[in-house]
C-alpha positions in Angstrom: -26.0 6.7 4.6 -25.7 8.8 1.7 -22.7 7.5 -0.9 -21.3 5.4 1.6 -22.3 2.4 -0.1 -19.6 1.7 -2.4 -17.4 2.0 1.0 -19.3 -1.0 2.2 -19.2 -3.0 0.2 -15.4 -2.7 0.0 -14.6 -3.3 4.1 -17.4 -6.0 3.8 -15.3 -7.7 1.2 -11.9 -7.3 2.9 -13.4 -8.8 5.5 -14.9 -11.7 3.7 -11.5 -12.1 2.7 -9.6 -12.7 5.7 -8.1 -8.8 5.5 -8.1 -6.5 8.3 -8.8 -2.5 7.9 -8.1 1.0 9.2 -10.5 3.7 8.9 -9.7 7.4 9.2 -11.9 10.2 8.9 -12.8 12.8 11.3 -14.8 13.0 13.8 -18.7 13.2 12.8 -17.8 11.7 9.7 -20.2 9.1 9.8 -17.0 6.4 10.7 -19.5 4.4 13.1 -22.3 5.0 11.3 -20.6 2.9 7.6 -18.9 0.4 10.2 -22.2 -0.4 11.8 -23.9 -1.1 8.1 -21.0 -3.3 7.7 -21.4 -5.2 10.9 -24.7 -5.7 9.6 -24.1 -7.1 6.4 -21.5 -9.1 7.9 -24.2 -10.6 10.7 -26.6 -11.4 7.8 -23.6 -13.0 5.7 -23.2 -15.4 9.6 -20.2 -14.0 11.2 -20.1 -12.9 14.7 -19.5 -9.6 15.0 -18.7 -7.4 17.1 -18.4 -3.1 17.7 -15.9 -2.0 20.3 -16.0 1.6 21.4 -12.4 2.5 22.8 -13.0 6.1 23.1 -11.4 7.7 26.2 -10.3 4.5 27.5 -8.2 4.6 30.2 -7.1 0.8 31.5 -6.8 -2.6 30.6 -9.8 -3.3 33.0 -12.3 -0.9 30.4 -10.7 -2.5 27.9 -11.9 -5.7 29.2 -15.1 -4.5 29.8 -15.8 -2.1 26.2 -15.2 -5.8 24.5 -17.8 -7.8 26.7 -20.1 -5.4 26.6 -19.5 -5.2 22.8 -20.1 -8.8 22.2 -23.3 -8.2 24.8 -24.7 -5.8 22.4 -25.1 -8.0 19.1 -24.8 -11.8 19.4 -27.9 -12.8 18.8 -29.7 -16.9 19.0 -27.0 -19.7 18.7 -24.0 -17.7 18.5 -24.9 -15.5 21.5 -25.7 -19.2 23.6 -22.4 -20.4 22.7 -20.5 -17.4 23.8 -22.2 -17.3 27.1 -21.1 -20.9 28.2 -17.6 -20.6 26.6 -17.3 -17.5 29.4 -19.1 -20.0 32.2 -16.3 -22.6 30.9 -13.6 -19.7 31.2 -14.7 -18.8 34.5 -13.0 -15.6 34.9 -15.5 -13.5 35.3 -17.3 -12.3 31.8 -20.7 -12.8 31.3 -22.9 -11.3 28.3 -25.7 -10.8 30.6 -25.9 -8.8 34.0 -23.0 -6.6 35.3 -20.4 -9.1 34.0 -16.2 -8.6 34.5 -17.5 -4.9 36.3 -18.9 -6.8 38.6 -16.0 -9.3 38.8 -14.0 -6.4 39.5 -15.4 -5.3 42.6 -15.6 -8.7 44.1 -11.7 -9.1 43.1 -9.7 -6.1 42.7 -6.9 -8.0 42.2 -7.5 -10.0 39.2 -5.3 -10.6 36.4 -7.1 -8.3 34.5 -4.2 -8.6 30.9 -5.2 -12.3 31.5 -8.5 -11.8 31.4 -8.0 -9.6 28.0 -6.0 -12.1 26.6 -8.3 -14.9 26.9 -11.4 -12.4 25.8 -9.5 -11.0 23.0 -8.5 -15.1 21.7 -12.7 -15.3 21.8 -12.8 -14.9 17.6 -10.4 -18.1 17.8 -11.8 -20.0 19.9 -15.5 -19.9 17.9 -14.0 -20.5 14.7 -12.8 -24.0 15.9 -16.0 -24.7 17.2 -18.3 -23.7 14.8 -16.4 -22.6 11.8 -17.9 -18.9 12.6 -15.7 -16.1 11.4 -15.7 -13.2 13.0 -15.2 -9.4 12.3 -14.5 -7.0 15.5 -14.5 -3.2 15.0 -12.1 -1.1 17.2 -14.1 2.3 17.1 -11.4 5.2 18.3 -8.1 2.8 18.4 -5.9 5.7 18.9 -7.3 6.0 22.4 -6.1 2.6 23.0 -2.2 4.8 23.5 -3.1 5.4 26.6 -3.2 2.7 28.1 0.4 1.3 28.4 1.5 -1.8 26.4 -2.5 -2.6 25.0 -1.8 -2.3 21.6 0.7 -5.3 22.1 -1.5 -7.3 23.7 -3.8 -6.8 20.9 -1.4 -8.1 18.4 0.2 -10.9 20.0 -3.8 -12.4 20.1 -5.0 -11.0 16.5 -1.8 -11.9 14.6 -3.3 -15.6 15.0 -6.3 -15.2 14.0 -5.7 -15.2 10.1 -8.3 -17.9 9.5 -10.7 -16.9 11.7 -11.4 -13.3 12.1 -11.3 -10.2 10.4 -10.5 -6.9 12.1 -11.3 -3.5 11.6 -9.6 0.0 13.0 -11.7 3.0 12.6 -10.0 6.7 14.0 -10.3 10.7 13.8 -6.8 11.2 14.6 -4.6 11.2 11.5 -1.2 11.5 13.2 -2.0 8.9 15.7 -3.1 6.2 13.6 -0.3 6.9 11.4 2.3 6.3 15.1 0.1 2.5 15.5 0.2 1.6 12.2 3.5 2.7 10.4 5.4 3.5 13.0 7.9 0.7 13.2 7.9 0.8 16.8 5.0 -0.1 17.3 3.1 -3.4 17.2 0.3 -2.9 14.9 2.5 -1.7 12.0 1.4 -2.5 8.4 -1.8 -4.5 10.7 -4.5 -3.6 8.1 -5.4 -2.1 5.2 -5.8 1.5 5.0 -9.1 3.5 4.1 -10.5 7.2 4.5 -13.3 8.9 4.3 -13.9 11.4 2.1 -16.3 14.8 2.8 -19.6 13.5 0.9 -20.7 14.3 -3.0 -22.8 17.9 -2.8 -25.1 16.7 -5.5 -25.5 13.1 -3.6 -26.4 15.0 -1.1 -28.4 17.4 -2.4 -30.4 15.0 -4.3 -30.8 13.3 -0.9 -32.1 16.2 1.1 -34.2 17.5 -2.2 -35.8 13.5 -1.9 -36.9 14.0 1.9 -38.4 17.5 1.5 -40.3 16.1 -1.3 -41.3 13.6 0.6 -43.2 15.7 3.2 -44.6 18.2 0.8 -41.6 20.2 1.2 -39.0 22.5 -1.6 -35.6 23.3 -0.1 -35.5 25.7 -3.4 -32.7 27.7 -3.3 -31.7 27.2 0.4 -30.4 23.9 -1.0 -27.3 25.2 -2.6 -26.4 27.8 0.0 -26.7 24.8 3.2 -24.1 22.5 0.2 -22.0 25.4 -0.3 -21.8 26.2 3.8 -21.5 22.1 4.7 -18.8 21.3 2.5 -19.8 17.4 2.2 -19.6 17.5 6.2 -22.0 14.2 6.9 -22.8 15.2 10.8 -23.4 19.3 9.9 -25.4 18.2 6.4 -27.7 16.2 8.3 -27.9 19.1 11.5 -28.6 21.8 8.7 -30.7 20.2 6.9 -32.9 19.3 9.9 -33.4 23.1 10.9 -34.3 24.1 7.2 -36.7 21.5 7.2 -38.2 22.8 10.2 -38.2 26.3 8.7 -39.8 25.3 5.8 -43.8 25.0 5.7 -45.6 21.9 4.0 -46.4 23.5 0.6 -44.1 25.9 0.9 -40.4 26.9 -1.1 -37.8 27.3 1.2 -35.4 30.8 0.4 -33.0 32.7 1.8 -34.8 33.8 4.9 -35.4 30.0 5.9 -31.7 28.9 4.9 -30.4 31.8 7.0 -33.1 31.0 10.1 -31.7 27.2 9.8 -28.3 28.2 9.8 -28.7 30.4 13.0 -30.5 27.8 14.6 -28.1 25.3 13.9 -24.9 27.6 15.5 -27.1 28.5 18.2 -27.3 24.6 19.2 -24.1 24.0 18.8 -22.3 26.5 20.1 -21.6 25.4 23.6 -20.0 22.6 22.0 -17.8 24.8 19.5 -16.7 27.5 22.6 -15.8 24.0 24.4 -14.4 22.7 21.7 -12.0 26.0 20.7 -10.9 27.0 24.3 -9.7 23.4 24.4 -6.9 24.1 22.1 -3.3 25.7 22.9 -3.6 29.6 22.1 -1.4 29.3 19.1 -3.7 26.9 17.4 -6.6 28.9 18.4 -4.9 31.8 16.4 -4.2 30.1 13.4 -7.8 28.6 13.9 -9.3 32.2 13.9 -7.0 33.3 10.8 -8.3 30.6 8.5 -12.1 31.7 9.5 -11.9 35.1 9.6 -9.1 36.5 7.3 -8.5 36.5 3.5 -5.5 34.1 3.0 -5.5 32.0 5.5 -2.8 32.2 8.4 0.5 32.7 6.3 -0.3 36.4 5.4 1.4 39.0 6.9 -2.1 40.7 7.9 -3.3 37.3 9.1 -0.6 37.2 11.8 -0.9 40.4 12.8 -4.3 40.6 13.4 -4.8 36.8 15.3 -1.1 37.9 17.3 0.9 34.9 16.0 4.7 34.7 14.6 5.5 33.5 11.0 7.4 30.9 12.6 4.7 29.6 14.6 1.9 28.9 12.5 3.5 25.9 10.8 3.4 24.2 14.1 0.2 25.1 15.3 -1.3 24.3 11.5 0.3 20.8 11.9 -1.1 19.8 15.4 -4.6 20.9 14.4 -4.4 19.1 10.9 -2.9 16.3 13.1 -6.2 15.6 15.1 -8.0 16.3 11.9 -9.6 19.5 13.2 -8.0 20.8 9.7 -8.6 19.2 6.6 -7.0 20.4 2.8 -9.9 21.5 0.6 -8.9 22.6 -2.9 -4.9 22.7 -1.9 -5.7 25.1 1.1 -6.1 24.4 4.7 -10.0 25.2 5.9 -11.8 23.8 9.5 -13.4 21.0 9.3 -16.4 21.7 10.8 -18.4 24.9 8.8 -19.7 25.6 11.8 -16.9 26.3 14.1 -16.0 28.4 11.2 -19.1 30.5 11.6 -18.9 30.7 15.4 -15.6 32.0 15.0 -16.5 34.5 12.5 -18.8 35.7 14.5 -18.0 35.5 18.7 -14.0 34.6 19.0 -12.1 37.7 20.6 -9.4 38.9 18.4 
């Protein structure tokens, strides 16, 4: 993690403090990466903990089944022993060893699977009044939770008991969807925790970080080390990507320039471009236009030239603008809209039709 500590520190201690927590930051943001250091923390402080990956969800059945394998993954020693004969107890099929509620569900299709998630989700609870454990879960990609009908309030009916005995944290890419659980008075999580972001990373953090591991190995990122801050932006997934391929580029002993920086940067696209193509053709053609207009043309999409030359209508790119900053494909750097990902950017630049 670079400058994510202070971050840390602050969810550990709204945590610590009986306070539950929303992250937002897009994706590749390192989201996971600063809840996982706080999961840590929080195991070494003695709570149970727990990291519950609800991307693409689709049922209450893999809802069921994200949170037992979840608790599967990290209990550890006494705690992960109590949890295991609390489910025998429950008999209802969960088990933190072997196939667990999957396999419950092949035996028994027809088990009362929101049962089941009530009981599992009432877990943090139940181990506080027998061991005075607290606990902190992380929902990793809660916005996916929306499609499954009704789960977000059977998560609050359990969690809004659980003041005393566990802490819980949301984490999500998708600004406009984690605004509809969490302030949308319709909904059942509204006002349900405390709200965070992520910011794009410090340049000279990370610069000093990158110039710390080239040193390291014998290594100078010279002056390929402001071009790769200038080209990231503070993007913590493509910072780390482009500074892998410099390295590589880069000889032990050796001063890396702008040959190496533009190598890296090629090798970096190259890798990654199956994923941006996937990634672009994905979106409704209006977006894609407005995408193209902010990569490729001087002033953005509201010129006149813009929309001419990407084919969109004045009246049109407001919308499109909104649904992409919605999903947080767009971010606002400096008071102007720009892509989030420099590389996308880049591909575009360089391969979209226009």
């Amino acid at each position: 993690m670079i400058n994510r500590r202070s971050e840390a520190n602050a969810l550990l201690a709204l945590a610590e403090g009986g306070h539950s927590m929303r992250l937002l930051g897009p994706r590749r943001y390192g989201k996971t990466t600063l809840l996982a250091k706080v999961l840590a923390d929080a195991d070494a402080a003695g709570m149970a903990t727990a990291l519950v990956d609800l991307e693409d969800v689709l049922s209450l059945s893999g809802i069921v089944v994200r949170i037992e394998r979840a608790y599967a993954k990290r209990l550890r020693g006494t705690l992960r022993t109590r949890v295991d004969r609390l489910f025998s107890t429950w008999n209802i099929g969960l088990s933190l060893g072997g196939p667990g509620f999957s396999a419950t569900l092949q035996r028994n299709p027809n088990v009362n699977v929101e049962a089941v998630l009530l009981r599992l989700l009432d877990l943090p609870r139940e181990l506080h009044e027998r061991t005075g454990t607290r606990s902190l879960i992380v929902f990793d990609e809660i916005q996916d939770i929306l499609a499954v009908d009704g789960a977000d309030g059977l998560l609050r009916s359990v969690i809004q008991h659980h003041l005393q005995a566990a802490s819980y944290a949301f984490a999500g890419s998708a600004p406009a969807t984690m605004e509809r659980l969490f302030a949308d008075p319709r909904r059942p999580l509204l006002e349900q925790a405390v709200p965070k972001s992520l910011p794009p990373l410090p340049l000279d953090e990370v610069g000093d970080y990158v110039r710390e591991r080239f040193e390291r190995t014998g290594r100078d990122p010279g002056d390929a080390l402001a071009a790769l801050l200038e080209f990231t932006r503070g993007h913590p997934q493509r910072s780390m990507l482009l500074a892998h391929f410099l390295w590589e580029e880069t000889l032990r002993g050796r001063v890396a320039d702008e040959t190496q920086w533009t190598r890296a940067r090629d090798d970096a696209l190259e890798q990654a471009s199956g994923y941006l193509a996937a990634t672009w053709r994905g979106w409704p053609t209006n977006e894609r236009r407005v995408a193209l207009a902010l990569a490729s043309t001087p002033g953005g999409p509201y010129t006149s030239a813009a929309q001419a030359q990407v084919g969109i209508k004045k009246s049109s790119v407001r919308y499109a603008l909104q649904a992409l900053t919605s999903r947080a494909d767009v971010i606002t750097g400096d008071d102007t809209p720009v892509l989030t990902d420099p590389l996308l950017e880049l591909w575009l630049q360089r391969h979209a039709p226009m």
